[in-house]
Each structure stands twice: as C-alpha cells, then as structure tokens.
N, C-alpha and C positions, 0 to 999 in steps of 0.2 A: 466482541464474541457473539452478539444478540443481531447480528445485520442480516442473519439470514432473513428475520422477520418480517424485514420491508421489502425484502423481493416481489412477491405477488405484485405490493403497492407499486412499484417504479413500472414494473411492464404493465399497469393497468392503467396509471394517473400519465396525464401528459407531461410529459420530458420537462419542460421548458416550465411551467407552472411549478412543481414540483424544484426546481433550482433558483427559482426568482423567490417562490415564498418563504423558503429554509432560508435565505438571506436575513430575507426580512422580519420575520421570526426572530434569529437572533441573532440580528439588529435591537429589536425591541427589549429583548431579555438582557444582552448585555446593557443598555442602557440604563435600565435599573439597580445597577453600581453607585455608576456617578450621581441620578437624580437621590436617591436613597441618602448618597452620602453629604448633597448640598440640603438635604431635607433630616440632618441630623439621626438618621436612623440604621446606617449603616451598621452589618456586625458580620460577624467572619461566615455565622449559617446562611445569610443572603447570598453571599460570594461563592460556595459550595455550590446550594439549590443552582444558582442563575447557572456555575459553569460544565454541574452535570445535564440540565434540559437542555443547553446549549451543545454538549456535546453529542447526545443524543440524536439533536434532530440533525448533526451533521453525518452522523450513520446514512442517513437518507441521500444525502447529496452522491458520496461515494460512489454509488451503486447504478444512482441515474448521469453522475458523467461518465461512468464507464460506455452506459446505456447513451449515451448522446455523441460521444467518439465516433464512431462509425456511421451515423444518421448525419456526420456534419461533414467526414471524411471519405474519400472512395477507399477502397480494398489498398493498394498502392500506396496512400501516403498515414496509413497510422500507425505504423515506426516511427516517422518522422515526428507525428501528432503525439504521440506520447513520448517519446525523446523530449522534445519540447514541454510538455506536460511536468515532466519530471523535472527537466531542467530548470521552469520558473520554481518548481517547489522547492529544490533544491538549496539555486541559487538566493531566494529570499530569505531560505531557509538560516544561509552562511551570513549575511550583510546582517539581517534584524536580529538574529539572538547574537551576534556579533557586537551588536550598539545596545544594544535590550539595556544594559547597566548605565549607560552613559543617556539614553531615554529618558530612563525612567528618575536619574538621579538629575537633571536639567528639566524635566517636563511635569512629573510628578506623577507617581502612579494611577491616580483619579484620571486625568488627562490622558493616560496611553488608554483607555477604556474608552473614553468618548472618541479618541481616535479610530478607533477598533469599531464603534458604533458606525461609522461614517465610511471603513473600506467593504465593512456590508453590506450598504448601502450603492456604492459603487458597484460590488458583486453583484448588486441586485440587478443595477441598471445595467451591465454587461450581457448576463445572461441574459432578459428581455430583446438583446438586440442579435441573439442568437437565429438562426435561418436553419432549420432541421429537415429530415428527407419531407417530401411529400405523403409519404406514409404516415408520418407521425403526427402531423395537422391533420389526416381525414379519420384520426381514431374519435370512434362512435361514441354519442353525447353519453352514452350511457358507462361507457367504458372511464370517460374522463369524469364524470360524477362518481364513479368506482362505490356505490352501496352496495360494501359487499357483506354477502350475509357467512357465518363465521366457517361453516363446513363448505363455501366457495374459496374462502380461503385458504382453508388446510388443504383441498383437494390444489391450488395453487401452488400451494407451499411443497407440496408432496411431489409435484409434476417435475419444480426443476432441481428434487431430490434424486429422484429418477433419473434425470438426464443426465444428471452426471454420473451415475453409477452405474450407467449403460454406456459411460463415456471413458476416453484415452484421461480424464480429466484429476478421477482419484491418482493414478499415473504420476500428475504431473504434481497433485499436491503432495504429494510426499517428501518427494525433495525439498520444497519451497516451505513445508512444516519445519523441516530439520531446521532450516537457515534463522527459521522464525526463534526456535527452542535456543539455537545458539546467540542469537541477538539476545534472547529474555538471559541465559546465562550468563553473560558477558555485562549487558546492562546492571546484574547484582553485585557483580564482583568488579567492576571498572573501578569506581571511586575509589578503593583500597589497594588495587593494583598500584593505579596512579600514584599513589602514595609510596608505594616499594619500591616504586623505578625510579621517583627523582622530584614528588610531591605535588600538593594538591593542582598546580598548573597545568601537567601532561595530564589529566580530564577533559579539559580543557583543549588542550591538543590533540587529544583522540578523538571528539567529537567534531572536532572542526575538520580534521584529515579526512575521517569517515563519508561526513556531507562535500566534500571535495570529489572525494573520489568516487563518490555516487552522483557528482555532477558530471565528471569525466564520462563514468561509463551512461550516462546518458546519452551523453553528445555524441558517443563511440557505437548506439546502438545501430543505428541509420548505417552506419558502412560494415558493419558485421552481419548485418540483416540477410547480404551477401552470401555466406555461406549458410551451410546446411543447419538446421536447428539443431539437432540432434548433437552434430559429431562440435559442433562448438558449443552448445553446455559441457559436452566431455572435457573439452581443452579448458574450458573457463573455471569450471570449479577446481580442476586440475590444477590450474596456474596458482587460482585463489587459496590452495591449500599449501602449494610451495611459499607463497608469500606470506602466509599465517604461521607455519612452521616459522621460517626466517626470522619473523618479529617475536614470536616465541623465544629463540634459540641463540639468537644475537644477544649480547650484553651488553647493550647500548641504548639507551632511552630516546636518542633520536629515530635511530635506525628501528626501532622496536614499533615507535609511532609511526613512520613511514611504510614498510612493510605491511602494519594492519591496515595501512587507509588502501596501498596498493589492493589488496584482498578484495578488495570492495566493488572495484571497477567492475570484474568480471562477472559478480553477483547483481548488479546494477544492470546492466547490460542485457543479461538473460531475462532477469525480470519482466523488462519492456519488451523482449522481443515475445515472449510468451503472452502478455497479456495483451500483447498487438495481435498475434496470430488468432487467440481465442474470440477477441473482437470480430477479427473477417470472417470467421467460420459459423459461428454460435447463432443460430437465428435468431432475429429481433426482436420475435414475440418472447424469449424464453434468457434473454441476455442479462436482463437482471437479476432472475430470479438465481441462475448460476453464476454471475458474481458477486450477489449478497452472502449466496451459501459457500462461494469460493473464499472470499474475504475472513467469512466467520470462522471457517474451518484453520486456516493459516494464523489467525490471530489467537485463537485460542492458547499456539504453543508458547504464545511471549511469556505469559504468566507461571506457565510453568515450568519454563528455563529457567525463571527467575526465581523462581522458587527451591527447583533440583540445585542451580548452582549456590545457590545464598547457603541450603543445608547443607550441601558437600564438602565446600570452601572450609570449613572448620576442620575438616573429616583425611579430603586429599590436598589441602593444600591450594591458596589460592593459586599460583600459576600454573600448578598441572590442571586445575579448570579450563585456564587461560589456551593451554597445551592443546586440549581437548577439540577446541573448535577446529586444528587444522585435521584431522582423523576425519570429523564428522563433515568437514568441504570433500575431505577425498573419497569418502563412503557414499556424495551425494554422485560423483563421477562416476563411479565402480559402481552405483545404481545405474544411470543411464546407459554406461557401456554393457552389463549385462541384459540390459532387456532389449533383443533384437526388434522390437517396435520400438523402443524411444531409439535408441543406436539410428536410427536409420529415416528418420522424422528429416524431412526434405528443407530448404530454403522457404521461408513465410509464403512466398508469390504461388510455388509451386503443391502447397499441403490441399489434400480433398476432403473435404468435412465430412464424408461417406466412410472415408477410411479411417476414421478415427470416433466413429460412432459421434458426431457432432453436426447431425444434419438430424432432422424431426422424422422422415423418414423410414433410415438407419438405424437411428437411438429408439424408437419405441418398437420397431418391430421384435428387437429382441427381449 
C-alpha cells in the first residue's frame, strides 16, 4: 500500500544499482535465520522483523523493473516482455509452492532459507549483467547520489500524483481496484468455501487452477495484443463474468474449480497488456513515480475486500459473496463499454500518449 513512497527514489537512483543492492540486502537479512538459528538464538520475533524489512525493501524492486522494462525493451516487444515476465512468476509460482511441503519436510525448514539466501544472490548477479538504455547510464552523478532534501521529495512525490490525475490512468484504475477488492473478497472466504464444496483439498485446487490460468492468459497476452485494447477488455471481462457465474452456479466441485481458474485467463491477459501499453507511453523520467503510486493505489483494495467479505460472509451467506465476483467482472465491462474513451482505446502499437494525457507535455499543460 506504502509503494507510492519510493517513487521519486526509483526515477532518481540508477535502475540497475537499485535491483542488484535490494537483492543483496535481502540476501543478508534472510540470512540471519539460519546463522541466528546455528548460533542457538533463534525465536519467532527474529523471523517477523527479518521477513517484514525484507519485504519492504522488495517494494523497491517492483517499481524499478517496471522502470527497467522498457529501458531493456523497444516499444514492440513489451507484451511479449511482460508475458514472459508474468509467465516465469507464475510458472515458479505453480512447481515451488507445489513441492513447498515435500522441500521443506526432506530438506528442513532452516535449509529452505539458506537456499533463499543464495537465489538472491543469483538475482543479484543477473541483474548486474543487465544492459539498460544509454540514457539511463548518463544519469548525472548527482541524480544517482539522489541527497534529497525532504520538500524535493514531496515536490517528487506530488508531480507524479499529478500526472496521473491529469491522465486516462485514474480511468484505468478503477477497474483493476474492483478486480483487486474481489481477489481480497474471495481470498477471505475461499478456505470455507473449499470446505462446502467438497473439503479442505479444493483450496488447494482453486489456487493451483487460478496460477494456471494466469499462466495461460500470459502466454495468451502477445496474440491478443492484436486487437483493440479497449473493445477486448470488454469481451474479456465479459467472458470472465460468464465463467465466474458458471462456477458459481454449477453444482459441481470440479466444474465450480474449473470455471473460476477459466475466469482468470482474461483478467491476466488485460493486465499485461495495460501494463505493457503504460510502459511505451509513460515517460521515463516520470515511469516510476506512476507505477509506485499505480501499485499502491490497486493494492490498497486487497485488504479491504478482505475485510468487506470476511464481515459479510456471516451476514449474506458465504456463496452469495462467492456470487458477487461475477456482477462485479460484468460492472468492470459495462464500465469500459460506457465510457466512449476507454470503448474506443486502439491496439498497444497504435495508442498516442498525447491523447490520453500520458505525454509531459499534454499531462501538465492542463
């Protein structure tokens, strides 16, 4: 939720510096697990401390590979770049928490940690071998020292508050908040669900269908890219709310999980192709500071889906919750169809940053 913060920091500090030392950072801090635990001092507050800073400073990472996407990519290929992007996270995403119990129960919890320390460390040494625009190597010594004094900040922070509020971009967060509020919903009331349909395993199955099917619609992004942006969000939330109804509506635990992962695809799909498009458009001085505050604003709703459905569930019923998500896929459609600017949003290759208030220009004159 706090990612807007390091905005200013990602378009000021060098790219590449900036992803090699968050590696290594923690690298260091997971480490102090294992050594803590051969040095008899380990306790459950170490484990907290070490995996909140850790998660913290991976806020940072976020924000500068979105920032490093298109300084590695030309215009053309970052559908494909993030399709891929998605796809390894995805994919590892299915294999490792797939074996995660059968790891941890042959290798020993202590041991997945020191392993953890050492893919870090590999991140580290990847990024380092990274090759960025020539722009991004001639940023001024003073810019990559970044002492910034705290009202340069906030005047930072404030600019690419502005730019999006002078942009098509509040627009697009809207929808992409819903989808957020429904995932935080859904995340409160799954494990119980899972229970009603046929027991604690379909959890299990719903989270494995889910990361399937948002590997599909990865893979799927790159040849949908094809058509129009606009009139395929329409179709795709569209599909995704007939498929969410279905698994809803069927009385079937298979068919019920099948259905929700289907859902998914088309949600997956849009995602990347938006956050591809924003990429070629968004100038490169201003790219992180609006995807930190893009980030923060979308994540915000998880907690409180999670919250609305957790207290509702008691109130209407866990599966009219469940009910609920396919309305709010088809509310995000009938949002895009009524607004004759999203409706009409072109193919990625063919969108003008001018017309969408997404050019520096543009965006500040108004």
């Amino acid at each position: 939720m706090f990612e807007f913060l390091v905005g200013p920091l990602v378009d000021k500090w060098k790219l590449k510096s900036i992803m090699v030392y968050t590696q290594l950072l923690q690298a260091i801090l997971i480490s102090l697990v294992p050594i803590s635990y051969f040095l008899g001092f380990l306790n459950v507050w170490l484990v907290i401390i070490v995996m909140f800073l850790a998660t913290c400073i991976e806020q940072i990472v976020y924000p500068a590979q979105q920032s490093a996407i298109p300084k590695i990519l030309e215009n053309k290929d970052l559908v494909s770049g993030n399709s891929l992007m998605t796809f390894a996270y995805q994919g590892t995403d299915i294999i490792l928490i797939g074996i995660s119990g059968l790891l941890i129960s042959y290798l020993g919890a202590i041991n997945i940690f020191i392993i953890n320390v050492f893919t870090f460390i590999v991140a580290c040494l990847l990024f380092r071998s990274l090759k960025l625009s020539q722009a991004e190597k001639q940023k001024k010594l003073e810019e990559n020292t970044f002492k910034f004094k705290i009202n340069e900040y906030l005047k930072e922070l404030n600019l690419g508050r502005k730019f999006i509020m002078n942009s098509i971009i509040p627009k697009i967060i809207f929808p992409l908040a819903i989808v957020n509020f429904i995932f935080g919903m859904i995340t409160a009331i799954m494990p119980e669900f899972s229970l009603n349909i046929g027991g604690e395993k379909y959890y299990g199955y719903f989270l494995a269908t889910m990361s399937i099917a948002m590997l599909v619609g990865a893979l799927l992004s790159n040849f949908f890219s094809k058509y129009p942006l606009g009139l395929f969000t329409i179709i795709g939330f569209l599909i995704s709310s007939v498929a969410w109804f279905l698994s809803y509506w069927i009385q079937s635990p298979v068919f019920t999980v099948l259905f929700f992962g289907l859902a998914f695809i088309p949600i997956s799909s849009v995602n990347i192709l938006i956050t591809s498009t924003l990429q070629g458009l968004i100038p490169e001085d201003m790219i992180g500071k609006v995807f930190a505050w893009y980030s923060s604003i979308t994540a915000l709703f998880v907690p409180i889906g999670s919250f609305i459905g957790g207290t509702l569930a008691s109130t209407i019923g866990i599966d009219n919750i469940y009910g609920l998500g396919s309305v709010a896929l088809l509310s995000i459609s009938v949002y895009w169809l009524s607004h004759p600017i999203m409706r009409k949003i072109p193919q990625q290759m063919n969108i003008k940053a001018d017309d969408y208030g997404l050019s520096n220009q543009k965006n500040f004159q108004k």
